[in-house]
VONU-817663 format. One record per residue: x negated, y, z negated of N, C-alpha, C, O in turn; residue in three letters. Coordinates in steps of 0.2 Angstrom, whole numbers, plus 5000, padded with zeros to 4 digits. Example, Ala and Ser with C-alpha at 12.3 -4.5 7.8 and 13.67 -1.06 7.14 Angstrom:
BEGIN
493449724961493849784961493449844961492949834958ALA493649894965493249954964493650004961493350064960SER
***
This chain:
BEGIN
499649945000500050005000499650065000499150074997UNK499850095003499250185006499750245001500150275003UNK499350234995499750284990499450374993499650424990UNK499050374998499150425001499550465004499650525003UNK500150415009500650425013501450415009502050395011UNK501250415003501850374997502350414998502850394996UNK502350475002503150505002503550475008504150475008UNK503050435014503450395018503650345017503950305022UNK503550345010503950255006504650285005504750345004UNK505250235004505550225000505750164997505650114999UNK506050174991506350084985506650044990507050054994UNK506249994989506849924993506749874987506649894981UNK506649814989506649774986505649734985505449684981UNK505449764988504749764985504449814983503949794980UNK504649894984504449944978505149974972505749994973UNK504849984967505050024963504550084960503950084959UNK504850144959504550194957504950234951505550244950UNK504550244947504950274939504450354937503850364936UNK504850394937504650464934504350454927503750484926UNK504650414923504350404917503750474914503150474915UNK504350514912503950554909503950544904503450564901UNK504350504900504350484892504050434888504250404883UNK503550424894503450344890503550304896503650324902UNK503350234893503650174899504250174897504450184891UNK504750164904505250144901505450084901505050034904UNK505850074897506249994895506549954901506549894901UNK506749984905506849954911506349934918506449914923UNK505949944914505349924920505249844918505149804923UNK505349824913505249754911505849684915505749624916UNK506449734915506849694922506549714927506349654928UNK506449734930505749714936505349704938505249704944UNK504949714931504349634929504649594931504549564937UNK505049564928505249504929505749484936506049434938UNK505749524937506649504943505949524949506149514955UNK505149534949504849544954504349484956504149464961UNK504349454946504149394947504449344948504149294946UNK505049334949505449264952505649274956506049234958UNK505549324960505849344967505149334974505049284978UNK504949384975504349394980503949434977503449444981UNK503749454971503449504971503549554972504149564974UNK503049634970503249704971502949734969502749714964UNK502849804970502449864967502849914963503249944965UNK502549924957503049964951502450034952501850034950UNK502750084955502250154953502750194947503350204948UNK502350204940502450274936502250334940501750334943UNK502650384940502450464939502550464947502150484951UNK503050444949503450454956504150454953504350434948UNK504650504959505350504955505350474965505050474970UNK505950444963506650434968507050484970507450494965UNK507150524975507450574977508150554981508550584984UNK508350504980509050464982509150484991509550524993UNK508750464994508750475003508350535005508450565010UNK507850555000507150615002506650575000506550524996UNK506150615002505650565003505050594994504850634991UNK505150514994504850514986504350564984504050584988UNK504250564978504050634976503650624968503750614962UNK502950644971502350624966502550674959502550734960UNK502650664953502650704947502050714944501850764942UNK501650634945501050634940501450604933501950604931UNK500950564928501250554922500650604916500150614918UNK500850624912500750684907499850634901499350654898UNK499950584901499450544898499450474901499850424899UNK499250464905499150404911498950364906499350324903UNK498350364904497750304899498150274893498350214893UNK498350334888498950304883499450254887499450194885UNK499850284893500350214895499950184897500050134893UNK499650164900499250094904499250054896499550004895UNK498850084892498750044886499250024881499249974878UNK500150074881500650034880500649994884500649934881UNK500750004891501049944896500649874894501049824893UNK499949854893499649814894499949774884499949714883UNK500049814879500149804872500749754874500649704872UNK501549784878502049754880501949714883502349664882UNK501449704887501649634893501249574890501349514891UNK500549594884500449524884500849514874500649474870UNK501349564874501649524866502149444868502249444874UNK502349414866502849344866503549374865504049344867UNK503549434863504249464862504449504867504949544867UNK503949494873504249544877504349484885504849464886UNK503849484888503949424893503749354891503249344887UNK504049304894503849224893503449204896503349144895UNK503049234899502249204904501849254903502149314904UNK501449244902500649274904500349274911499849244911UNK500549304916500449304922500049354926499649344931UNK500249414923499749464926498949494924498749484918UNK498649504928497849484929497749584927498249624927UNK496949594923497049634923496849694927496849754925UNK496649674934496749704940497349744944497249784949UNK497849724941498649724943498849774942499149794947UNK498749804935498949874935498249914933497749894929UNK498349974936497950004938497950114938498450134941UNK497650154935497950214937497450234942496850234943UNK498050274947497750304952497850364953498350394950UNK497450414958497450484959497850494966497650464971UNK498350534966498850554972498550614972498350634967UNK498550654978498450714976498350754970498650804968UNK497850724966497650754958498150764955498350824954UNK498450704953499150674951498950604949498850564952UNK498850604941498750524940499550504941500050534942UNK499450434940500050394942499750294939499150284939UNK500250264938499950214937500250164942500850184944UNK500050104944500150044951500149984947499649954946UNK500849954946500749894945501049844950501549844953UNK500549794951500749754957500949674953500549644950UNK501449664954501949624951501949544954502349534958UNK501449504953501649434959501849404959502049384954UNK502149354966502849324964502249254959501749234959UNK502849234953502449194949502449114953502649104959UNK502249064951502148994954502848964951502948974945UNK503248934957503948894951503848854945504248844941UNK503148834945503148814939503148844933503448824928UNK502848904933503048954928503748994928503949044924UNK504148984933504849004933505348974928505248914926UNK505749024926505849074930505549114921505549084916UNK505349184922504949254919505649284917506049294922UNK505849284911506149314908505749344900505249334898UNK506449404896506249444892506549424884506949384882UNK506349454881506449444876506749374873507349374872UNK506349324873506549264873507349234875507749194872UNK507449264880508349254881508349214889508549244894UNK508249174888508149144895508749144900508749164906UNK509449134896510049144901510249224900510649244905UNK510149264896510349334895509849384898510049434900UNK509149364899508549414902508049404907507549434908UNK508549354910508149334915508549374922509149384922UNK508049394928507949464933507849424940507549374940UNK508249464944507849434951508149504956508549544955UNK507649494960507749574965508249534971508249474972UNK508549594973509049594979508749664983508349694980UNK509049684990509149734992509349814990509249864993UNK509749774983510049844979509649844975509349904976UNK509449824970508849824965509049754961509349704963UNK508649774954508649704950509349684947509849724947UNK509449624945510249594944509849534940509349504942UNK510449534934510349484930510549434932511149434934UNK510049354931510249304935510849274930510849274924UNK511449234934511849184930511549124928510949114929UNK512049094924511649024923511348974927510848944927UNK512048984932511548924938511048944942510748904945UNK510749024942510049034946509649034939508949034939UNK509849034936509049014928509248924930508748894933UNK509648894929509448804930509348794937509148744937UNK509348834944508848814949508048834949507648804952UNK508148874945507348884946507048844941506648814944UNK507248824933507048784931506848694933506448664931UNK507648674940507448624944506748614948506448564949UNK506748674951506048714955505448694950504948674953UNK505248694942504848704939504848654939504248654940UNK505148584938504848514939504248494942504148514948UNK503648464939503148434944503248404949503048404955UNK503848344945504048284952504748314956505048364954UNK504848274961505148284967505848264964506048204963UNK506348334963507048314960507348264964507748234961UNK507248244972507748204972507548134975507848114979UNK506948104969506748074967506948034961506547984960UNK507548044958507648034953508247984953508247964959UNK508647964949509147914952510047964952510248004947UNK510247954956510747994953511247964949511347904950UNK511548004943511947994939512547964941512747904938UNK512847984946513747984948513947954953514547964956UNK513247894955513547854961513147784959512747764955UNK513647754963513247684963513147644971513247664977UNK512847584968512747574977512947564983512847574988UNK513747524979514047544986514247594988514547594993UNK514147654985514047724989513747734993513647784995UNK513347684995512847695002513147665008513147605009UNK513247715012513547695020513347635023512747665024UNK513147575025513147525027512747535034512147505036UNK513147575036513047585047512547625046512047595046UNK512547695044511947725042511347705040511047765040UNK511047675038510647605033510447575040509947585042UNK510847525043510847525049510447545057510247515062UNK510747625055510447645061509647665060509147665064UNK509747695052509147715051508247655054507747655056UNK508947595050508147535049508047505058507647465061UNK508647535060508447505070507747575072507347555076UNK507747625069507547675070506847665067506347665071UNK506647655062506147625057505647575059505047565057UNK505947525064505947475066505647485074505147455077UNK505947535077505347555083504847585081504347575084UNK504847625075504147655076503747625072503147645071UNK504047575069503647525065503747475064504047455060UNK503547445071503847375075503447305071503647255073UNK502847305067502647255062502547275059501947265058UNK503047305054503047315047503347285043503947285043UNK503047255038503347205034504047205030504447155028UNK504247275030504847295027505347275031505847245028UNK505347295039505847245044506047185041506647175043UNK505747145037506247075036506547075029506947025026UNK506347125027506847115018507447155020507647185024UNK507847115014508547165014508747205013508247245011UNK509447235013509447315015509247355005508947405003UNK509347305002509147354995508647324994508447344988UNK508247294996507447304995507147374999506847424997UNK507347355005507047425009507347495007507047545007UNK508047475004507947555001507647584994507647644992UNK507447514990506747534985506247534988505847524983UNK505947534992505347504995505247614998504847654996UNK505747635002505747695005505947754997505947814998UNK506047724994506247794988507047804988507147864987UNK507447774989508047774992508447744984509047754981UNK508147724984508547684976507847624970507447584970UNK508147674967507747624961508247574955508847554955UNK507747564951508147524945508247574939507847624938UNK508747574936508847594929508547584924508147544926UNK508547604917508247564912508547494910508447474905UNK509047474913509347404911509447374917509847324917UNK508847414923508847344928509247324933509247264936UNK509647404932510147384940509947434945509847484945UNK510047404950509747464955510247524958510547514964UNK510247554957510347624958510347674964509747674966UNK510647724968510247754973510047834970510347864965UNK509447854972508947904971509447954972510047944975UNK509248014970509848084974509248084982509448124986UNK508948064983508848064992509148014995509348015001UNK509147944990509547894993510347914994510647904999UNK510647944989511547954991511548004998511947995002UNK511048074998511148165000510948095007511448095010UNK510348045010510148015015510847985019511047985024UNK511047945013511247865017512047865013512347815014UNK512347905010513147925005513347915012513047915017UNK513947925008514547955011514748025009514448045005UNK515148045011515148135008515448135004515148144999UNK516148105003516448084996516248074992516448104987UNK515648024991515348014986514748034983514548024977UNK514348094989513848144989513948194983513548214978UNK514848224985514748274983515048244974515048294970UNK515248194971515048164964514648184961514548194955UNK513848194968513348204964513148284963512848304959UNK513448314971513248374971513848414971514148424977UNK514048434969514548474969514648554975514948604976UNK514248524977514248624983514248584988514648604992UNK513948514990513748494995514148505001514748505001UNK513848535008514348565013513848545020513348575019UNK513848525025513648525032514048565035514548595034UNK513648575039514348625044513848645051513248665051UNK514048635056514048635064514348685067514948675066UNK514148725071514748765076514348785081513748805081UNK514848785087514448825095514948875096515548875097UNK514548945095515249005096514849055102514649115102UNK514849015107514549045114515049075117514849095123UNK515849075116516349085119516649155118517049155113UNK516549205121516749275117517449265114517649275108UNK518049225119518749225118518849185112519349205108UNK518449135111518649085106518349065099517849035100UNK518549085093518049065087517349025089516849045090UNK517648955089517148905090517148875096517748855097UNK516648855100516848815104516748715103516848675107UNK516448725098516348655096516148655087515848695085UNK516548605085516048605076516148525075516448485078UNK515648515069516148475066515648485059515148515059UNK516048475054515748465045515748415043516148375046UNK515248415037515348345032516048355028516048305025UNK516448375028516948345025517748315028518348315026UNK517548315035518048295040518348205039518848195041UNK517948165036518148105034517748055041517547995040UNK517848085049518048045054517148025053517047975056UNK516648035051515948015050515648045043515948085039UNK514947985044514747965039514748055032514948045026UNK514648105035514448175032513748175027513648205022UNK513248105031512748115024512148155029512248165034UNK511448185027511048195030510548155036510148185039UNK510648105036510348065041510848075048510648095054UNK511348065047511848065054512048145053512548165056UNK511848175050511948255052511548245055511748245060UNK510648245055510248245058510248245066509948285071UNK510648165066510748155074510948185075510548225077UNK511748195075512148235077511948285080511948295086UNK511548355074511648405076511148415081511248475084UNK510548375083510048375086510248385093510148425097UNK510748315093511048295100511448335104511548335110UNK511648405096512248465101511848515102512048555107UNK511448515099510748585098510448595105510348655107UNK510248525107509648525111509848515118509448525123UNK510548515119511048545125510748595126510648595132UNK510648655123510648735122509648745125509548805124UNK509248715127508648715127508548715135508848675138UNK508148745138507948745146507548685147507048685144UNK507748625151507348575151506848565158507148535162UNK506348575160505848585161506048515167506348475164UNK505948495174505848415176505248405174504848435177UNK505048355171504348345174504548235173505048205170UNK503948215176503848135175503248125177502848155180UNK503448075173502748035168502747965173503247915171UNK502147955179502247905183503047915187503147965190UNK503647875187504147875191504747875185505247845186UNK504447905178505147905172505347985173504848015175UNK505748015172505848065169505648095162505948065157UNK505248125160505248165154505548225153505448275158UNK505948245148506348285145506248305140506648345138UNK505648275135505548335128504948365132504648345137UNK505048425126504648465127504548505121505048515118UNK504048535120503748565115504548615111504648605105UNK504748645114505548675109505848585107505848585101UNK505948525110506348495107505948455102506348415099UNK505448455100504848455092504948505091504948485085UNK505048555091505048635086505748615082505848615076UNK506248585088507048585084507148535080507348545074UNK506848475082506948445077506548435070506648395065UNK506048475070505648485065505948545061505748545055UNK506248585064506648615061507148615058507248635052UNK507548565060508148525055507648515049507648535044UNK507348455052507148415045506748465040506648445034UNK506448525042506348575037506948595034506948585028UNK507248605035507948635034508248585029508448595023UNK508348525031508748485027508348445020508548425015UNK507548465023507248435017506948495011506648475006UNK507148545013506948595009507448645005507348695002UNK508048605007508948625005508748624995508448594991UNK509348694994509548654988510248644986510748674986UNK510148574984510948554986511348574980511948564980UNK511048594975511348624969511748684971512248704968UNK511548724977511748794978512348804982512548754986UNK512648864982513348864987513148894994512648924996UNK513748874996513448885006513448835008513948825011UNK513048785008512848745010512448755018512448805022UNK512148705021511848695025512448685031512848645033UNK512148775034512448785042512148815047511748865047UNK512348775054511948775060512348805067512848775069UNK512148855069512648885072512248885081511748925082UNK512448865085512148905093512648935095513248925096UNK512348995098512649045100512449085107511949045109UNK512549115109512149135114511349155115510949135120UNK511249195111510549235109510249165106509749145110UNK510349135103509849105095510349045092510949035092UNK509849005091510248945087510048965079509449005078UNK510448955075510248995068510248905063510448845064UNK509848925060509648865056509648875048509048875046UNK510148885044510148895037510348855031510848815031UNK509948855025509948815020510048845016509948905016UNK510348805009510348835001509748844999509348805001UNK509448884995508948904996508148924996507748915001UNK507948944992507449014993506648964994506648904991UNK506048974999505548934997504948934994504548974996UNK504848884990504748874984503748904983503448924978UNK503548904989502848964991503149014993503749004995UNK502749074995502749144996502849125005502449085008UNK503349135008503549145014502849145019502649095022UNK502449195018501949205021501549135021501249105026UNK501449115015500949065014501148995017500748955018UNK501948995017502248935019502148925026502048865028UNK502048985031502048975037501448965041501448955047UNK500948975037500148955037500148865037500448835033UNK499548835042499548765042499148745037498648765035UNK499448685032499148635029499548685021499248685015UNK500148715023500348755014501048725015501448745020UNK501248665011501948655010502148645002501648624999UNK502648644999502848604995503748614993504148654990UNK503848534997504548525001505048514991504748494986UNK505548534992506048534988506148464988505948434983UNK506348434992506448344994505948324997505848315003UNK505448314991504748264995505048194997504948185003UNK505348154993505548094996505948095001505848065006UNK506548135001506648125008506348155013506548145019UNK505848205011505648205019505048165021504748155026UNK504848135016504548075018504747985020504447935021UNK505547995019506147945022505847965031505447935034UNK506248025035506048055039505148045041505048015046UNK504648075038504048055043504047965045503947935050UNK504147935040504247845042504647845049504747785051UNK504847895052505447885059504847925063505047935069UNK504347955061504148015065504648075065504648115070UNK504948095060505648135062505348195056505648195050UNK504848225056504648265052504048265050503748215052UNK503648335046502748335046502648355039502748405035UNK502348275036501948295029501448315027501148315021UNK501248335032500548355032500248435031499748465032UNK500948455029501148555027501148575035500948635036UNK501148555040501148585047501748595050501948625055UNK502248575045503048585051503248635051503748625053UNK503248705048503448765051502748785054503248785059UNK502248795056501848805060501948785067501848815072UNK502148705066502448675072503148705075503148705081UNK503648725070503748755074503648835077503948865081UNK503448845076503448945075502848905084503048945088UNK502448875086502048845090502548815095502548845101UNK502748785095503048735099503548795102503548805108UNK504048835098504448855102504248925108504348935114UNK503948955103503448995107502848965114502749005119UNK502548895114502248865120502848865126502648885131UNK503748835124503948815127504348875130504948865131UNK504148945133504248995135504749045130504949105132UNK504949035123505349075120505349115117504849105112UNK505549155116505249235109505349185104505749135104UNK504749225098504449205095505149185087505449235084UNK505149145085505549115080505649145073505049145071UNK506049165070506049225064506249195059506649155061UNK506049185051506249175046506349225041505849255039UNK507049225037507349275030507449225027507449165028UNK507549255022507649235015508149295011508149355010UNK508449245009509149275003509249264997509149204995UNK509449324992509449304986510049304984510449334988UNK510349274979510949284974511649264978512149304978UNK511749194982511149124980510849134986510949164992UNK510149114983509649094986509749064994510149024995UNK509449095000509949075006509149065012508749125013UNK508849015016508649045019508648995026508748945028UNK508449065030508749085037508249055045508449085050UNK508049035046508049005053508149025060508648995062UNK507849065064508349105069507749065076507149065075UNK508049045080507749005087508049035092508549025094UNK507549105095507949135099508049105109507549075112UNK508349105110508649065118508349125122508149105128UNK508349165122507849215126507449205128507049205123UNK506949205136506449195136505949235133506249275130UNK505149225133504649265129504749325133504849325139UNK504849365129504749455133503749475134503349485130UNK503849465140502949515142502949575145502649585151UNK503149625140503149685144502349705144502249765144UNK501949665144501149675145501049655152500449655153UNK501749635157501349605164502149655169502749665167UNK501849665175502249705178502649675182502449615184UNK503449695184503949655185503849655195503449695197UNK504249605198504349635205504449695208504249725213UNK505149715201505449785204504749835204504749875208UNK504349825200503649885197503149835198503049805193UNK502949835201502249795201501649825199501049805199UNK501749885195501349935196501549985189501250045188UNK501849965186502450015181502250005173502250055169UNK501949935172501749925166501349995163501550015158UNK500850005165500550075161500850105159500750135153UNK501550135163502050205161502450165157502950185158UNK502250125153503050115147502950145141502350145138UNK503450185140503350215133503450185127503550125127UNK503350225123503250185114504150165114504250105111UNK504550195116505250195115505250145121505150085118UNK505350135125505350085133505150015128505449955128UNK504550025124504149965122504849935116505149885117UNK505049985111505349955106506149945107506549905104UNK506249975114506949935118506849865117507249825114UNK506249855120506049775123505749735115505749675115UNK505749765111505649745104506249705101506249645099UNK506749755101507449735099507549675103507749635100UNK507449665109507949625111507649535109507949485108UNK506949535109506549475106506749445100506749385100UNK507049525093507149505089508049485090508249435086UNK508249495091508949505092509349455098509949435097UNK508949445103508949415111509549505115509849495120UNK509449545112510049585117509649665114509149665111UNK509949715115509749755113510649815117510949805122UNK510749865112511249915115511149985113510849995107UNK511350025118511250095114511150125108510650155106UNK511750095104511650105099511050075093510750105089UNK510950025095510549985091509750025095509249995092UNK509650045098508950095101509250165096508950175091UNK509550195097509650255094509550215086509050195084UNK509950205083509650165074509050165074508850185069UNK508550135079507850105081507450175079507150185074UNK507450215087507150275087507250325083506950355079UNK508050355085508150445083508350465089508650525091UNK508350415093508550465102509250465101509650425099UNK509350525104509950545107510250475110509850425112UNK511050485110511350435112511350445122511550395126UNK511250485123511250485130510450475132510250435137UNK509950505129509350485131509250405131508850375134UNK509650375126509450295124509650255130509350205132UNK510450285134510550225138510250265146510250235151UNK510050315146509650335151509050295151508850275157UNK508650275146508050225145508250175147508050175153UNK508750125144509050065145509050045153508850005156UNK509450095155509550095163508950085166508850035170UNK508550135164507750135169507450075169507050055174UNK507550055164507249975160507549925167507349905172UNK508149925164508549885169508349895177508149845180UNK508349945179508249945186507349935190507149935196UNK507149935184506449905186506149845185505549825185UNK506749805183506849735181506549715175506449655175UNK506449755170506149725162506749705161506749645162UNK507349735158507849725156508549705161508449725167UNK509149675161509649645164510249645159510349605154UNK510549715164511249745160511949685160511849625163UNK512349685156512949635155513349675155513149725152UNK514049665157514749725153515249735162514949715167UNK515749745160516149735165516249795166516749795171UNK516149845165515949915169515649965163515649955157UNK515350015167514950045162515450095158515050125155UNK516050115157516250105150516550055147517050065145UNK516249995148516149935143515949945136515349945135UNK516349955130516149975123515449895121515049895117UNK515849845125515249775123514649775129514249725130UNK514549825132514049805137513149825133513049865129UNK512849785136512049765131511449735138511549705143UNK511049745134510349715141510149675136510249675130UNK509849605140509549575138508949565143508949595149UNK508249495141507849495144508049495154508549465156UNK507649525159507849535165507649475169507249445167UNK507949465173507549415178506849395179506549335179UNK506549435180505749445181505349435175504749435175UNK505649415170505349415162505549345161505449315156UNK
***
């Protein structure tokens, strides 16, 4: 952070700033904590918030004194529940001959989650949102507590099912599938409840009966009996490519006509998804091949998806294709720093056992590579580059596969052979929007830049007519009309 240019900040969800002329204030300590169970964040003293002006350096009156409360408060037992901050972290610094103080708050590791205050673990425990910090309910202090386990929750046996809660045909198709890719493997000849102890699917109790695991019911259940275990449990599928009509196709786990567990969602939704992917001809000798690097992105991305869910949470697991983007989201938050997650060889999966059910099929990457593979694979296979969010209060995180081809406004179109030099910063962030978005419309350029509403579609057009961009809309006073990528691109 450049506390030089600090009036061109304002509060979001990773800074907070406090005037604090009187001291620390007492509310600084909600986010301490609501910054440490969230993403992190920087706390500046001796700046005010000017509510939509640009923030405004005061300076604090004896910087040294607060530094030295703030450090007395944060390492007493009666103020936060972990010892986590380094004494690098907070810091006083000089703004234009303005002390001020800098604490930089980090997201903590789940195993010390969740950072709460005054010994009150359901009453003072904090998490940041886009509005500011919000005291967590009971069930986000017992998620994040689930999160703090060593071992793999759903690993464990579930309480509120028994075996014959495990779909049969599913089991089935699973061990036909097992079975190709692990065509001499000695588990092919035991029976179906040895192999589902043998994969992590089911264990024994302490008296010796065997039981299915919470990966064996959420894997191989029925939905009926999933949700015994899980109570939010929810799949959900939909194609809303049709302006005229909601959906053009769905189906959810609780329709009754299939299994609703995560393995035949797996199929399922791959088989509808991957309809939506430009399939390349190529052959290998005189066969046809039709995967290609986006159809390993997708389905790496389910099984990310399905294996990093929390089924504790509401929402549930929903997948959407639409025109722009296939959207890919789960209950929640993940469990490293986003950044760190999407770096190869950094994972640590919510359902390590089931997603090591899934690598035994080839159908997922234990080796911390499968979002790199994707963010990789779909980007080789010509498409803008693949986005992940994350949501809080519940925990929500988001997936987006955009259907748009890659945008190169670094290479000159037919219409311009010759044009690429003259694109402006504004020309450039048209073409920005729509990668992010797959579309771009005036209005969303004016929100972008600050340009006037006629100079934006005046751009838009120019775009369009030298082939970057390729207009949609059934006349130009179309209230829905938008560009997306052009022919040439």
């Amino acid at each position: 952070m450049d506390l030089s240019k600090l009036d061109e900040y304002k509060e979001g969800n990773r800074l907070e700033v406090k005037a604090a002329q009187g001291g620390i204030p007492d509310s600084i300590w909600e986010t301490v904590s609501a910054f440490a169970n969230t993403s992190g964040g920087v706390i500046v003293l001796g700046v005010k918030d000017r509510k939509g002006h640009p923030l405004e350096v005061t300076g604090l009156p004896d910087a040294h004194k607060m530094l030295d409360d703030f450090w007395n408060a944060a390492l007493s037992k009666d103020k936060l529940s972990a010892r986590f901050l380094q004494d690098d972290d907070a810091r006083i610094e000089d703004v234009g001959g303005k002390e001020v103080i800098v604490i930089e708050v980090p997201r903590v590791s789940r195993l010390m989650r969740p950072v709460f205050l005054k010994k009150d673990i359901l009453g003072e425990t904090w998490r940041r949102t886009h509005t500011g910090d919000h005291r967590c309910a009971r069930e986000e202090v017992q998620s994040m507590l689930r999160d703090a386990e060593s071992s793999s929750e759903d690993s464990r046996i579930a309480e509120n099912v028994k075996m014959d809660h495990i779909d049969s045909e599913t089991v089935r198709r699973y061990r036909v599938r097992f079975s190709e890719k692990n065509a001499n493997h000695i588990w092919n000849a035991v029976s179906d409840e040895e192999f589902l102890e043998f994969i992590g699917a089911a264990k024994k109790d302490k008296e010796g009966v065997l039981r299915p695991t919470r990966a064996g019911i959420l894997m191989f259940g029925q939905d009926c009996w999933i949700t015994y275990e899980f109570t939010n449990y929810f799949l959900d599928y939909r194609q809303e490519t049709a302006s005229d009509t909601r959906w053009e196709d769905r189906f959810a786990s609780i329709t009754g006509d299939w299994s609703g567990n995560i393995y035949d969602f797996y199929i399922k939704v791959y088989n509808k998804l991957k309809a939506a992917l430009k399939v390349p001809f190529k052959l290998e000798g005189i066969e046809r091949v039709d995967d290609t690097p986006a159809h390993e992105a997708l389905r790496e991305a389910i099984v990310n998806c399905v294996t990093n869910a929390n089924y504790y949470e509401r929402r549930g697991i929903v997948c959407v294709w639409r025109d722009e983007a296939l959207t890919i989201a789960n209950p929640g938050d993940f469990r490293i720093p986003l950044e760190k997650a999407m770096r190869p060889g950094e994972s640590d999966p919510r359902n390590a056992t089931m997603l090591k059910m899934f690598a035994m099929i080839d159908a997922g990457e234990r080796a911390g590579s499968g979002i790199s593979k994707i963010l990789h694979g779909w980007k080789e296979a010509g498409y803008a580059a693949p986005s992940y969010s994350e949501e809080c209060g519940p925990d929500r995180t988001i997936l987006m596969l955009p259907l748009q081809k890659s945008i190169r406004y670094d290479s000159p179109t037919s219409k311009d052979p010759n044009g690429i030099a003259r694109l402006t910063e504004n020309e450039k962030e048209a073409i920005r929007i729509v990668g992010k978005s797959g579309k771009v419309t005036t209005r969303s350029l004016v929100d972008a830049t600050g340009m006037s509403r006629k100079a934006a579609s005046a751009l838009l057009k120019r775009l369009s007519n030298r082939g970057y961009l390729q207009w949609h809309g059934s006349s130009n006073n179309d209230p829905e009309q938008y560009y997306s990528i052009g022919d040439d691109q």
